[in-house]
N, C-alpha and C positions, 0 to 999 in steps of 0.2 A: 504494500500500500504506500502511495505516497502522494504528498498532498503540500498546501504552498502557502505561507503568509506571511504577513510583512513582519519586519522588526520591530522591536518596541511595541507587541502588539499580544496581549495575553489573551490566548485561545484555548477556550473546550474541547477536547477528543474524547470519544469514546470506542470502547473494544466490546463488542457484542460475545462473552464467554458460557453464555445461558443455554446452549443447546448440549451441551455434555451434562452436566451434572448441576450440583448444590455450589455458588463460589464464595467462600469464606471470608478471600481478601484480594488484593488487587496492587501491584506494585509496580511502578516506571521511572525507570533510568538512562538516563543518557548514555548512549555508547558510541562508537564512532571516535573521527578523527575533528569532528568541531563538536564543542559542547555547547548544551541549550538546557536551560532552566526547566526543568518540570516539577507541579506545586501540586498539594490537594489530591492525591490518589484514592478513591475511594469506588463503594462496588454498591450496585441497587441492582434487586434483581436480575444478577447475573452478569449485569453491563459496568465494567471498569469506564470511571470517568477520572481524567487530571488535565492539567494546562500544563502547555506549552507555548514560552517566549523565550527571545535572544536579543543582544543587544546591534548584533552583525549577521551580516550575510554571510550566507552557507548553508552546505546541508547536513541534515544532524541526521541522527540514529536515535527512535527512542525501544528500548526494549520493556515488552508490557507482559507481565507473569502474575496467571490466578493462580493461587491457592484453592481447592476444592475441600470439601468439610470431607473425604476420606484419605486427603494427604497428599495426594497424585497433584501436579503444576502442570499448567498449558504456559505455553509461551509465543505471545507474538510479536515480528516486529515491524515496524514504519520509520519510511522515510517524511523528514519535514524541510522542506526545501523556506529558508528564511531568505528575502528579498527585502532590498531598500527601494520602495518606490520612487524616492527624491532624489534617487542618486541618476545622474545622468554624465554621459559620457561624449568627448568631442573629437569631432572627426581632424 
C-alpha cells in the first residue's frame, strides 16, 4: 500500500485487521531509511488506527502489527510518500 501527503501535515491511517480473529492491540513504527512521526496507535473493532507526519520530504516505511487475544501477530506494511507542496523548482 502506498499513499501520499504533505508535510507538516498530521494524518489518520487505518489497517483493517478484523477478518482473522479477536485484535487485542495495535502497534506502528517507523522503519525504512527516512523516518516519520507516528502518534496514537490504537484498535476498535478490529481496525488499527495512528497518524502519520514529517517534517521533510521522502518516503517512509510504516510497519503496522496486531496482536490477537490468542497470541499469534499479523503484520503489515505501507509506504507514505511525504511531499512539500510549496516547494518548487527552476528551470
Amino acid at each position: 500500500m502506498t499513499f501520499t501527503q504533505a508535510i507538516d501535515s498530521d494524518i489518520p491511517y487505518a489497517v483493517d485487521f478484523s477478518v482473522s480473529a479477536s485484535v487485542s492491540s495495535v502497534s506502528a513504527e517507523s522503519k525504512g531509511p527516512r523516518s516519520i512521526s507516528i502518534t496514537t496507535p490504537t484498535v476498535s473493532d478490529g481496525v488499527g488506527t495512528f497518524y502519520v507526519s514529517a517534517t521533510s520530504s521522502g518516503q517512509g516505511l510504516v510497519k503496522v502489527t496486531a496482536s490477537y487475544a490468542d497470541g499469534k501477530q499479523e503484520t503489515q506494511y505501507m509506504t507514505v510518500v511525504m511531499n512539500d507542496p510549496e516547494y518548487r523548482t527552476t528551470s
